[in-house]
N, C-alpha and C positions, 0 to 999 in steps of 0.2 A: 472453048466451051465443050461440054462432054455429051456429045450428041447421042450415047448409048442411054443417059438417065432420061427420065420421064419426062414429059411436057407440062409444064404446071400454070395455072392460071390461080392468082391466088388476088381475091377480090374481098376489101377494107385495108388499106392502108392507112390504120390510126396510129395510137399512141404504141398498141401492140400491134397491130399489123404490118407495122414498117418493120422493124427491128429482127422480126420472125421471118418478114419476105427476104430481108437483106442476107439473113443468113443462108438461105438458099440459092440465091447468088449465090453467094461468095463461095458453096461447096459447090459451083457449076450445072447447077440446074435452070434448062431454059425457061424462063418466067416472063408473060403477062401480064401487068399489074392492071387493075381497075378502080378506083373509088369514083363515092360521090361525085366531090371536091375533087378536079383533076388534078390540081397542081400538087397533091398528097401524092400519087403516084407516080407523076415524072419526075419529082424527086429520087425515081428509083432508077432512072431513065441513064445516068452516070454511071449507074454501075452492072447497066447489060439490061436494062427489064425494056422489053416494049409494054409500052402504055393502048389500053383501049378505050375507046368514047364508050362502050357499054358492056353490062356484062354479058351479053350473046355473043359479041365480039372476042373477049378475052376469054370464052372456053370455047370457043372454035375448032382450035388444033389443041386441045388437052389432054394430057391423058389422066392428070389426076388436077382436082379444082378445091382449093382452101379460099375458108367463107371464114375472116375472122370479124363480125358485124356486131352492133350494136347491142340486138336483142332476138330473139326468135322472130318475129316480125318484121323485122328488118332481113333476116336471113330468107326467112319464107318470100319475102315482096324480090330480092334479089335476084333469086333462083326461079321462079317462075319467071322473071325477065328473061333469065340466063337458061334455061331448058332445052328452048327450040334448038340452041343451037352446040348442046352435046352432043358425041357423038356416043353411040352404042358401045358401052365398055368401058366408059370411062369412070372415074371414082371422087364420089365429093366427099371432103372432110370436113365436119364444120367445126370451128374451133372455138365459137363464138360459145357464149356460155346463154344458155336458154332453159323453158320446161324441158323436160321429159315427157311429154304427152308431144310437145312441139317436135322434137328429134325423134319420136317415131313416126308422125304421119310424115315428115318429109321421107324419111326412109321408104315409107311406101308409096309415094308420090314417083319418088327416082326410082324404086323399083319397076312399076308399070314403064316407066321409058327406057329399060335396061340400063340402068345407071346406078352402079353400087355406093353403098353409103355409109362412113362411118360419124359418129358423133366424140368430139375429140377435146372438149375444151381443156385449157389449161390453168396451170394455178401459179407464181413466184415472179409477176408484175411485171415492169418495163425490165429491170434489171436481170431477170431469168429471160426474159426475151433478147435482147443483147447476147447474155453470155451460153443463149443456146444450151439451157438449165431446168428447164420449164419441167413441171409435171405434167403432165399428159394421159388426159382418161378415157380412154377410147370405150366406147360399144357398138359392138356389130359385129359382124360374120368373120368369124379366124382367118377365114382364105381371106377378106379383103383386107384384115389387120397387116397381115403376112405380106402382102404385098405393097402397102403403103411405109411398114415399118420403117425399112431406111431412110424415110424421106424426116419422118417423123422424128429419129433420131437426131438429125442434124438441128431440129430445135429442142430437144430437151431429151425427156424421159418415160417412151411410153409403155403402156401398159393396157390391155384389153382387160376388162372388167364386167363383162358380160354384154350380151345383146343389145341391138340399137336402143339409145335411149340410157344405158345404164353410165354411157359417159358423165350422162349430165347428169344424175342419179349421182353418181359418186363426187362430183362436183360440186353438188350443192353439201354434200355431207363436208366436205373441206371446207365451205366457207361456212358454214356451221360452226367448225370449231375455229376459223381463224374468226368470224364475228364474234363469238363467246370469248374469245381468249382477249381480245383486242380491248371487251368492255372489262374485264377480268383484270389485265392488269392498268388502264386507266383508274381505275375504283382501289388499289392498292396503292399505284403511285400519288392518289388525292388524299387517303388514309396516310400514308406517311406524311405527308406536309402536313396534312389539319393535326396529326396527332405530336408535332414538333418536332419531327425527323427530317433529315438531310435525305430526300429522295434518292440524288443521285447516287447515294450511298447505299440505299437502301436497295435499289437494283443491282447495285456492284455485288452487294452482299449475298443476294440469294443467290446471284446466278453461278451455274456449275451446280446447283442443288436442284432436287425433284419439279421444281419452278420454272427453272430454263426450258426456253423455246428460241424459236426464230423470230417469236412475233415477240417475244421481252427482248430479246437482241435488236431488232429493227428498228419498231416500232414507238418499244420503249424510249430508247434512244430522240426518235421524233416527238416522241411527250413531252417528252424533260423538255427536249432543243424548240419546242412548240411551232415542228416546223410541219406544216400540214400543205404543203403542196404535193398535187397529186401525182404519183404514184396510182395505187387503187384508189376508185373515187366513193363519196359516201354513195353517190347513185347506182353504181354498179353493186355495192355492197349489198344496200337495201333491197334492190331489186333478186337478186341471189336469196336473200332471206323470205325475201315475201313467194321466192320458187322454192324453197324449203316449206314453206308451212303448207302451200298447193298441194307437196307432194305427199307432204305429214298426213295430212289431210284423204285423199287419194289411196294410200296404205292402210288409215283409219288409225293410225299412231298421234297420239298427243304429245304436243312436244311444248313443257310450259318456260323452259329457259328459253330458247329460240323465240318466244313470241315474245318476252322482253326485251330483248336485246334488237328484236326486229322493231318495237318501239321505241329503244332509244335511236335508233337509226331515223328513223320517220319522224324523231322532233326537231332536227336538222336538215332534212332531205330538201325543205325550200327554201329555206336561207344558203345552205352550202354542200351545192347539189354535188360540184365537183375538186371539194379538199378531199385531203386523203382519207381514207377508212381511218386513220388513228385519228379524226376529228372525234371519234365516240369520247375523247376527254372532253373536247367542247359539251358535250352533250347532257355530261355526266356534272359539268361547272354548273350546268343550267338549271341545275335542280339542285344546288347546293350554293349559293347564292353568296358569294363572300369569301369561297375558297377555290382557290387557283393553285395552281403545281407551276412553281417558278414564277421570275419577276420578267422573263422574256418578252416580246411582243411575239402576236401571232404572226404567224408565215402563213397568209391564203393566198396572195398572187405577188 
C-alpha cells in the first residue's frame, strides 16, 4: 500500500458506494470503510479497507472523507456524528446527490470547524462506478478541487463547476435531461408499437441520427428487454426532480417540462420505488391502458 497518498474515510457503502470505494483500493489508497449496515462495509474488509463501528471512528486519521449517502439528510445526520472527530485540515467530498441549499450550509458548517468542503456528486450508475467512468460535478474552492483531484480521477471524471453547492446545481440539470430523455424515448418507443411498427426496429433505425444518446443506447435497450431492475432507481430519480423544481423555484425559473415528467415519476414512486428509472415506460403504459411495448414479462426483482 502507498503510504505517500492520502488517508481516506469513505462512508455509504451501497449500490454505488461500494464500487467507488473498491476502486480506491485497488489504486492503493488507505481506506476506512463505514455504513449503516456493517456487513456492507466488511465486505471491503478482503480487499485492504478497515471497517469502523461509526462514523467519528472512520475519519479519525483522514485526510480526505467521501460521504456517498442516501440523501442530504442522511449526509447532514452522518456528518454531524462524524465532526468531533476530524481533524483540522481535513477535506469532505460528498458525492451523494442532494439540494443545493443542503451543500452549502454543510460547507459552512465544516468551515467553522476548519474542514474544507467539496460537493461532488456523480452521474453514469453502478456501471460508471465499476469502470471508474463516472461524471463528476464538483463545487467549491479551486485550491481544494486541486488537491482532491487525483483521488477523484481514479473514480471517473471530474470537473469543478463553480462554488460549493454548484455540484449539485449541475447535478440536478443532468438528471433533468436524463429524466426528460428517459420519458422522451419511452413515449416513442409506445408510438411505434400502437402505431404498428416493429420497435426494435425502430430504435435500430434512428440511432446514429440526431436522436442518439446513451440513454436510447441503454435504456432503450432495457424498454424493449422490459428489464427494469435497478440500476438508477425510480426513487432516486424522483427525488432528483423534485431538487430540480426547489431549485427552479429558488432561481425563480419556471420549468413546465420538468414538472411533468416529475409527475410521471410520482405516479410510480409507491408501487415501484426501487425499479429502474426506465420504469417511466411503466408509467407512461399507465395512462394508456391496452398498450404495452413488447410481449416480454417485466423484470422488477
Amino acid at each position: 500500500m502507498n503510504q505517500t497518498l492520502p488517508k481516506v474515510a469513505f462512508l455509504g457503502i451501497g449500490l454505488m458506494g461500494k464500487p467507488m470505494a473498491m476502486r480506491l483500493l485497488q489504486a492503493g489508497y488507505p481506506l476506512t470503510a463505514w455504513n449503516r449496515t456493517r456487513t456492507k462495509a466488511e465486505e471491503l474488509a478482503c480487499s485492504g479497507a478497515s471497517v469502523a463501528d461509526t462514523p467519528e471512528a472512520a475519519v479519525a486519521h483522514a485526510d480526505v472523507i467521501v460521504t456517498m449517502l442516501q440523501d442530504g439528510a442522511a449526509v447532514t445526520e452522518v456528518l454531524d456524528q462524524a465532526i468531533a472527530g476530524m481533524r483540522k485540515g481535513a477535506m469532505v467530498v460528498d458525492m451523494s446527490s442532494t439540494r443545493q441549499a443542503e451543500a452549502q450550509d454543510l460547507h459552512n458548517k465544516l468551515r467553522a470547524h476548519e474542514v474544507a468542503f467539496l460537493d461532488a456528486p456523480v452521474s453514469g450508475g453502478v456501471v460508471g462506478a465499476e469502470s471508474g467512468s463516472l461524471a463528476i460535478m464538483a463545487g467549491g474552492e479551486e485550491r481544494v478541487f486541486t488537491l482532491v483531484e487525483p483521488l477523484l480521477k481514479v473514480m471517473g471524471r471530474p470537473t469543478l463547476v463553480g462554488p460549493a453547492g454548484c455540484g449539485q446545481l449541475a447535478k440536478l440539470c443532468n438528471q433533468l435531461i436524463v429524466g426528460g430523455t428517459l420519458n422522451i424515448v419511452a413515449e416513442a418507443l409506445l408510438l411505434a408499437q400502437a402505431g404498428g411498427a416493429d420497435p426494435v426496429a425502430v430504435r435500430a433505425a434512428i440511432r446514429g441520427g440526431f436522436a442518439e444518446s446513451r440513454i436510447l443506447e441503454v435504456h432503450g435497450q432495457r424498454m424493449l428487454d422490459r428489464n427494469f431492475l435497478p440500476g438508477g432507481q425510480v426513487k432516486s430519480q424522483t427525488k432528483d426532480l423534485e431538487n430540480v423544481l426547489i431549485a427552479a423555484a429558488a432561481a425563480s425559473v419556471h420549468l413546465p417540462v420538468t414538472e411533468l415528467v416529475t409527475q410521471r415519476y410520482r405516479s410510480i414512486l409507491q408501487d415501484l420505488p426501487q425499479a429502474d428509472q426506465s420504469a417511466a415506460l411503466l408509467a407512461l403504459e399507465r395512462i394508456n391502458p391496452g398498450k404495452r411495448v413488447g410481449t416480454l414479462p417485466d423484470q422488477l426483482s
